[in-house]
C-alpha positions in Angstrom: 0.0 0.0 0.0 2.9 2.7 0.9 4.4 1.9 -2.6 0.8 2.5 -3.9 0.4 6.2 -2.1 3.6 6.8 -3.2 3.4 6.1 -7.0 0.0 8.3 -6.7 1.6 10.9 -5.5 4.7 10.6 -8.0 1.6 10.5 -10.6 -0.4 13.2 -9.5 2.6 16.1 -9.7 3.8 14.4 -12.8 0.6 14.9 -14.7 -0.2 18.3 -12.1 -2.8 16.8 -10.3 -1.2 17.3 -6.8 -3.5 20.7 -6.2 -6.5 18.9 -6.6 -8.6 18.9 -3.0 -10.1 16.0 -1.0 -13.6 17.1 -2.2 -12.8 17.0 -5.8 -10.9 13.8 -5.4 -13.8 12.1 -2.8 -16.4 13.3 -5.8 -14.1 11.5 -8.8 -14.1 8.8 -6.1 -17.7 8.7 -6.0 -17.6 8.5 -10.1 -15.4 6.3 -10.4 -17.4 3.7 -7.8 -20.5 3.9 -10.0 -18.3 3.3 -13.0 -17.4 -0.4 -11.1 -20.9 -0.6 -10.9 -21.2 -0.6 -14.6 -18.3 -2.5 -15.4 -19.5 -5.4 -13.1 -23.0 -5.1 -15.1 -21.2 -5.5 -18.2 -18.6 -8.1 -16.5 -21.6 -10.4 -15.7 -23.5 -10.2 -18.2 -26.3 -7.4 -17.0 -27.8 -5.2 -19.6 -26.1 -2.2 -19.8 -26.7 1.2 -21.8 -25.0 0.6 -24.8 -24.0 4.0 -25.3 -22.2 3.8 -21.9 -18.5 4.1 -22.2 -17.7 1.9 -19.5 -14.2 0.3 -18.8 -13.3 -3.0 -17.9 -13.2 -4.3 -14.7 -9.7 -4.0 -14.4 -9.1 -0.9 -15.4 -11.9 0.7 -13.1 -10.7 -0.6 -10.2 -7.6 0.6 -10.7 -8.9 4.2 -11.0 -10.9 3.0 -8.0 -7.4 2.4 -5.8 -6.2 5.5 -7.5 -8.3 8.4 -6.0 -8.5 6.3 -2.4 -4.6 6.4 -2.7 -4.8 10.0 -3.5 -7.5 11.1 -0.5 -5.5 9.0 2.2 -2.5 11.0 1.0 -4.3 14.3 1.1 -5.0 13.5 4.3 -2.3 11.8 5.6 -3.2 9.0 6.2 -1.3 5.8 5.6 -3.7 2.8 4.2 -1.9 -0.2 5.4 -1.8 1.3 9.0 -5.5 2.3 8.5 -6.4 -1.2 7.1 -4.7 -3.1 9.7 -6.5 -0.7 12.7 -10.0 -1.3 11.1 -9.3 -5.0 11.0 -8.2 -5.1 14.8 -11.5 -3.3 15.3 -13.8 -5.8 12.4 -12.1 -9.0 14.6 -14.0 -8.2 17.4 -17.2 -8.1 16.2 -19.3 -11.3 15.5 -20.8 -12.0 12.0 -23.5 -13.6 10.6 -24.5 -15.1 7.0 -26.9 -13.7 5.2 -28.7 -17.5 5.6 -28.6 -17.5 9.3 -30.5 -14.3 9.5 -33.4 -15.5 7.2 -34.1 -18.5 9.1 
């Protein structure tokens, strides 16, 4: 993940990115999310609008990973510590299947 933030960040003032703010780069986030949506529609199958430019999988994730990389940096906020904290915190809790809770 550091290598990640920092290849975003390399990116981002290569191509002169670097002064775009968390809110622009939380709504492109946003955009980018509901792109996944589409590509996962068109991934499996699911009609789609066929006027819809819509990426691969692949590559939307990626732009996906791309603006999270670039908000934790605005922020400063290193992912792999943040992803390891919120696990410590998610192996506490108990969880159910979706089965259990039907029957």
């Amino acid at each position: 993940m550091d290598e990640i933030q920092r290849y975003v960040a390399d990116m981002e003032k290569a191509r002169g990115f670097s002064d775009s703010t968390m809110l622009e780069q939380t709504l492109k986030l946003a955009e980018e999310t509901g792109e996944v949506c589409k590509a996962v529609r068109k991934h499996t199958a699911l009609s789609i609008d066929p006027t819809s430019a819509t990426g691969t999988l692949s590559e939307e994730l990626a732009d996906v990973l791309i603006y999270l990389a670039a908000i934790a940096n605005r922020a400063g906020i290193d992912l792999a510590d943040a992803l390891r904290a919120k696990e410590r915190v998610n192996e506490t809790r108990v969880w159910t299947s979706r089965t259990a809770e039907t029957h």
